[in-house]
C-alpha positions in Angstrom: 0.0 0.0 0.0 1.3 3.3 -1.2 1.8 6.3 1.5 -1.7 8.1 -0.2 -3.6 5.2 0.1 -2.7 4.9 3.4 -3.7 8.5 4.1 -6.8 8.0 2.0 -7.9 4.8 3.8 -7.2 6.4 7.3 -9.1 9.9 5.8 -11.8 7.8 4.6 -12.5 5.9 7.6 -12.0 9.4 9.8 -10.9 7.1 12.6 -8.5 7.8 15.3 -5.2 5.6 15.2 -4.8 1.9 17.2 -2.8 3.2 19.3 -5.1 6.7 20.6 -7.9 3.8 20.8 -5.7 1.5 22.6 -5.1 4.3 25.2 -8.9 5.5 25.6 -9.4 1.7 26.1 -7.3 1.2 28.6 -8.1 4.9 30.5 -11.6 3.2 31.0 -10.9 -0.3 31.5 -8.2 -0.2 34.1 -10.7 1.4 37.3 -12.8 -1.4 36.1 -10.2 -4.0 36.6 -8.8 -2.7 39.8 -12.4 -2.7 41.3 -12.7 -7.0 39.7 -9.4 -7.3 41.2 -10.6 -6.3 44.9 -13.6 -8.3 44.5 -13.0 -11.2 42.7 -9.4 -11.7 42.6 -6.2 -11.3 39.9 -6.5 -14.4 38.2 -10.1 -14.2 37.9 -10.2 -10.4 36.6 -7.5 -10.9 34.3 -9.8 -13.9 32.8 -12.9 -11.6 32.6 -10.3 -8.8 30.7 -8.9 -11.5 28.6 -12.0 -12.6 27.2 -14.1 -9.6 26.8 -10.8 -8.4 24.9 -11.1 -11.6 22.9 -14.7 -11.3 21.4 -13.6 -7.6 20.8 -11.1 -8.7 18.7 -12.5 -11.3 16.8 -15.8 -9.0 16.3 -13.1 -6.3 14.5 -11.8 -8.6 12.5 -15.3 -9.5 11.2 -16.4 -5.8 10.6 -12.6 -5.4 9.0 -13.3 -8.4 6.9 -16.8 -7.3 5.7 -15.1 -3.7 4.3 -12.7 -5.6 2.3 -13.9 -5.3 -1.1 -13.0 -8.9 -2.8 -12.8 -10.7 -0.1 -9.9 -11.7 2.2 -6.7 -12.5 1.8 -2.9 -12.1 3.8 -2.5 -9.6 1.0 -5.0 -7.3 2.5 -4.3 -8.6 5.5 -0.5 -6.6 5.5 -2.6 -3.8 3.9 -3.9 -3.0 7.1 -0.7 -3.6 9.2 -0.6 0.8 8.6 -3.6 1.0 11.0 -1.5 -0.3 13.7 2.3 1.4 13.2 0.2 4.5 12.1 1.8 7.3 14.8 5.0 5.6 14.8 2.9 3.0 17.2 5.4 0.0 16.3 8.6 0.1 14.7 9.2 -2.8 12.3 11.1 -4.6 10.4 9.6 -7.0 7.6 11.3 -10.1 7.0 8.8 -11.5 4.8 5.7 -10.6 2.6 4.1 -12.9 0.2 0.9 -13.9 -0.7 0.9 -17.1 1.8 3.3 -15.9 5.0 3.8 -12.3 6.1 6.6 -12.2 8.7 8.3 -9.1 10.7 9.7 -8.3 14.0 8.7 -5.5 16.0 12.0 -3.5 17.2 10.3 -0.9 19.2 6.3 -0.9 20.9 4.7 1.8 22.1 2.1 0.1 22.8 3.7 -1.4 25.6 5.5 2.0 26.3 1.7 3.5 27.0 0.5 0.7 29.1 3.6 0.7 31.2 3.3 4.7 31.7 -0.6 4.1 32.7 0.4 1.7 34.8 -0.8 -1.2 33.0 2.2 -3.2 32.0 1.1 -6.1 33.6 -2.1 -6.0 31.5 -1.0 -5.1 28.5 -0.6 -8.1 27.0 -4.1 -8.8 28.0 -4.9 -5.7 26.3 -3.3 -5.6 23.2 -0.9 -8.5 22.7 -3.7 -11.2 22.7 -5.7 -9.4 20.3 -2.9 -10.3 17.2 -3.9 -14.0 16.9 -7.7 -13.8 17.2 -8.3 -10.6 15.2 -7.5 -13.0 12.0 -10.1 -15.3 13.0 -13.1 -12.5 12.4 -10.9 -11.7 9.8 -10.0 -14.7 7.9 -9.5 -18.1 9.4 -7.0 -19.3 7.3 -4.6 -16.4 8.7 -3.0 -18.1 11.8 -0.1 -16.4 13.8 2.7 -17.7 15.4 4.5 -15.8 17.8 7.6 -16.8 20.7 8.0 -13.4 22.2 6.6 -9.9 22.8 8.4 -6.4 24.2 5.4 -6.2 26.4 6.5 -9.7 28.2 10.3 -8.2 28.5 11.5 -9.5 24.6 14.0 -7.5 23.1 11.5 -7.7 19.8 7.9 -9.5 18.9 8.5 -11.9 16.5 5.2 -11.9 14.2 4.7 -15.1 11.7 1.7 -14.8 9.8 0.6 -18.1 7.4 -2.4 -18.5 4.9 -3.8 -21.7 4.8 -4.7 -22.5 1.6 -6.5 -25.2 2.1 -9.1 -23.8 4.5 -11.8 -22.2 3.7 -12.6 -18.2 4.2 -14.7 -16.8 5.5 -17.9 -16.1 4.3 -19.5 -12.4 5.2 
């Protein structure tokens, strides 16, 4: 995707960036999980957090999925990947980009940088980490992620590996 479709797209859609979102997110969910966490425990809360944050994901996937005009594929998949280093959010590096694997690294996260600074580090993977893998199956289940490390968890760098399964079917809208 060229820089001006980028712009257009993010123009078009009029929407603020992942990581503003990510921040207003997490401004309102954190009271909420301290008061879960006083009640009904850590392990419990982060449960609650980690699946609400689940279905969120795999419900923007869908509703990314059903703007896609021709359907799905990891080609439009890495088309979107602006949405999420727009506002120098992630610094990356690609390693690979084809039609059936899309692999990069993730060198710096601000992401994590914001949840630390609210206070949330031990969260964040909860509230942004987790979201990689399942936002592909709203999106497309043949998209699967594999992934050994993140910055949030301490990792010097994420290391994101995207496949296409060919022989699954997509997802019909």
């Amino acid at each position: 995707m060229t820089d001006e479709q980028s712009d257009s797209r993010s123009a078009m859609d009029g929407e603020l960036g992942i990581l503003a979102r990510r921040k207003i997110e997490a401004g309102i969910i954190a009271p909420i999980y301290e008061v879960m966490r006083e009640k009904i425990g850590e392990a419990l809360a982060q449960s609650i957090i980690d699946t609400a944050i689940t279905r969120a994901a795999i419900d923007a996937g869908k509703a990314f999925a059903a703007k896609t005009p021709g359907g799905t594929s990891l080609r439009t998949f890495q088309e979107l990947q602006d949405l999420w280093t727009q506002d120098d959010a992630l610094t990356i590096e690609v390693v690979r980009a084809t039609d059936e694997e899309f692999h990069y690294n993730v060198l710096r996260c601000r992401y994590a940088e914001t949840y630390r600074e609210m206070g949330l580090g031990h969260i964040g993977h909860l509230l942004s980490c987790n979201r990689d893998g399942v936002f592909c199956t709203g999106y497309d289940p043949r998209i699967k992620l594999e992934r050994t490390q993140t910055v949030m968890q301490g990792a010097s760098h994420c290391d994101f590996k995207y496949r296409l399964n060919k022989t699954a079917e997509p997802s019909s809208k």
